[in-house]
N, C-alpha and C positions, 0 to 999 in steps of 0.2 A: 487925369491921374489913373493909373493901375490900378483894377480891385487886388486886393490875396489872391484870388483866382487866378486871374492872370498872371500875375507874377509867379504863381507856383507851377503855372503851365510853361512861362520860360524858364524857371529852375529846372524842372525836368527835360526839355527839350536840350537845354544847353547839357546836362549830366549824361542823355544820349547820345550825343553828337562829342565824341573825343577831338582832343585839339589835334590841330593836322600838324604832322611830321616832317621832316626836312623835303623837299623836292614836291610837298602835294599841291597842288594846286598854282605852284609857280616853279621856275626853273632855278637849277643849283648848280652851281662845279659841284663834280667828282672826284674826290682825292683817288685815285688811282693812279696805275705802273705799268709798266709792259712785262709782262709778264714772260721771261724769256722761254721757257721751255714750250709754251705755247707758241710763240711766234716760230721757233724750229716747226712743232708741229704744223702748222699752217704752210709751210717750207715743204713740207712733204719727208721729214725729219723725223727715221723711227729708231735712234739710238746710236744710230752708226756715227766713227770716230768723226769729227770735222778740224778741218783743215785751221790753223792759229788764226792763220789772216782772216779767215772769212768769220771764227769766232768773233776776231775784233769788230768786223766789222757789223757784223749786227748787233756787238754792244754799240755800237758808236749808233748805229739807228736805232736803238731804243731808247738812247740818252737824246737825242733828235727829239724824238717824238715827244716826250717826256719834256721837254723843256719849250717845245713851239705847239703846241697840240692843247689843247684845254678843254677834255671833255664836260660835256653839261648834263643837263637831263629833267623830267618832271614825269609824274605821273598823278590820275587823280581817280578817285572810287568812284562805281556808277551800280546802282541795284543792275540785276540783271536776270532775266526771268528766261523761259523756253517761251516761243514765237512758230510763228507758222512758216516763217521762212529762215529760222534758227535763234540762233542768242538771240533774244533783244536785249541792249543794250540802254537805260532808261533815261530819254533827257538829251538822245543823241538821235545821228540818223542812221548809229552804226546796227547791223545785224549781221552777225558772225553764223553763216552756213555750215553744215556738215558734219558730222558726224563724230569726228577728231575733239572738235572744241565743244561740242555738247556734252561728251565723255566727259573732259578733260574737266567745265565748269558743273557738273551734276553736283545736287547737294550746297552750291550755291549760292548766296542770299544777292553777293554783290562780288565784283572784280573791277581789277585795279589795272586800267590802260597807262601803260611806259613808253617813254620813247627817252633816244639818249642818242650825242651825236658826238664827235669829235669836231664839228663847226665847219662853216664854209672852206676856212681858209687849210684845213685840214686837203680839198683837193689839189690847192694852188702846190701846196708840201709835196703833196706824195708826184706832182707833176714834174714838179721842179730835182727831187732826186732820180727821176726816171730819166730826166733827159738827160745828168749828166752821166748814169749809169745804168748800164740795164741789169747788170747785180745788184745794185745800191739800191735802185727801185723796188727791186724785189726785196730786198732785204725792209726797205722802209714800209710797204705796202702789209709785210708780215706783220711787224711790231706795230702797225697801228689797228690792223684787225683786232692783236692780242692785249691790246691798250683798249678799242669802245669794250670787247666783251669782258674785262675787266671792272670798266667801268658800270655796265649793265649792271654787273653782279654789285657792287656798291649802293647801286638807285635799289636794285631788287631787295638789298636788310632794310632800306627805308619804308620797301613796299610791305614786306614783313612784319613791321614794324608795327606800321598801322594797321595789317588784319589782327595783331594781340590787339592794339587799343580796342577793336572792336567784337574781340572775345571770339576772332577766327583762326581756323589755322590757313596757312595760303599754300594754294597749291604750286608750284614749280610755275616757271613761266614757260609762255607758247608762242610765237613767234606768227605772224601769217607766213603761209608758205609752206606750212608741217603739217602733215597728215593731208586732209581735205579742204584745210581753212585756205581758199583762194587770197593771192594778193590783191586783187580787187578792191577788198576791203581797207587798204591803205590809205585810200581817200578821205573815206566819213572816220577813220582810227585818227588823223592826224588832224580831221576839222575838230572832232573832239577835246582833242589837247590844244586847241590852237598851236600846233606845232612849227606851224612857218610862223607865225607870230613870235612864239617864246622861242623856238631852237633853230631857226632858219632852213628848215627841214622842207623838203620840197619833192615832186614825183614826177620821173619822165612818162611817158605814152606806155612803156610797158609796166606802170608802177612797180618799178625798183624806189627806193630811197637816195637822195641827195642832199646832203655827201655821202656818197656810198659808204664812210666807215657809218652810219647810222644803224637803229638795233629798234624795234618798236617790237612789243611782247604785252601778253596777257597776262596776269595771275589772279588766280581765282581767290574767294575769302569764303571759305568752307567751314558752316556750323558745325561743331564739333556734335552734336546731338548727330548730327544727319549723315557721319561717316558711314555706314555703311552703305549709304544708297549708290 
């Protein structure tokens, strides 16, 4: 049996440790859209009139996407301290280099590794409209860019969500590939999430992500005491 002691040491540890939030520590659909104005942008689309037909038809591929496409996602919090070879990331084999993400996580305590995909079958789609169109491809290929970063941004209020439970503010997410932070680091980012595990997430020889609609990003959980640092 428990003394008081112990028990009050697991009352306290539990009242530390907040309950986890949708997507933490296991994977979730994303209610997300295609977001149309983005997918034009993505088009190379900066305002000029467009043609009915080709409006239609990248309504008709984002209702596509939107209806065969099911993005997912998880992400899970790790302390994370300054290291001799950059972040360490704590409980992982990940360590984030350079310069960009040291900025970026300064001040602090812990940060929240994401990953989100639109799923395998998300390549077989985008293959299948390209071969019967090579407008239609492009047009599909857009709307499902502007459909995972839609979806990113749904997982990132969950990510949010959980730096309030833990009395932080989170800073914007980072992406590998931005500023200094090598892709490289793709590897030990998705053994961390168990990514191929939960989201089928996978990496070629030049570590890109597969399915290339994939999104993995950083967001830092910034003491609010320690803003100015």
């Amino acid at each position: 049996m428990a003394s008081l002691g112990d028990t009050g040491r697991e009352g306290a540890a539990a009242r530390r440790a907040p309950a986890p939030v949708v997507g933490e520590g296991r994977p979730c659909a994303l209610a997300a859209s295609v977001k149309r104005r983005e997918a034009w942008a993505f088009l190379g689309h900066r305002g000029q009139s467009v043609d009915d037909r080709l409006a239609a038809r990248l309504e008709e591929a984002a209702a596509l996407c939107e209806r065969e496409l099911a993005p997912r996602g998880i992400f899970r919090v790790f302390p994370v301290r300054p290291g001799a070879g950059g972040v360490v990331v704590a409980g992982t084999n990940l360590v984030l280099p350079g310069e960009s993400i040291a900025r970026h996580l300064r001040g602090c305590a812990y940060a929240a590794l994401m990953a989100v995909t639109l799923g395998p079958s998300s390549e077989m789609v985008l293959r299948r409209e390209a071969a019967v169109s090579a407008t239609g491809g492009m047009l599909a290929d857009a709307c499902a860019s502007s459909f995972v970063e839609q979806a990113a941004g749904v997982l990132n209020e969950f990510v949010d969500e959980a730096a309030a439970r833990r009395g932080c503010e989170p800073t914007w997410r980072f992406s590998p590939g931005y500023g200094d932070l090598p892709l490289s680091v793709q590897g030990p980012f998705l053994e961390a999430l168990d990514g191929g595990r939960a989201l089928g997430i996978a990496l070629t020889a030049a570590n890109m992500l597969v399915p290339s609609k994939s999104i993995t990003a950083i967001v830092g959980f910034r003491d609010p005491a320690r803003r100015g640092e």
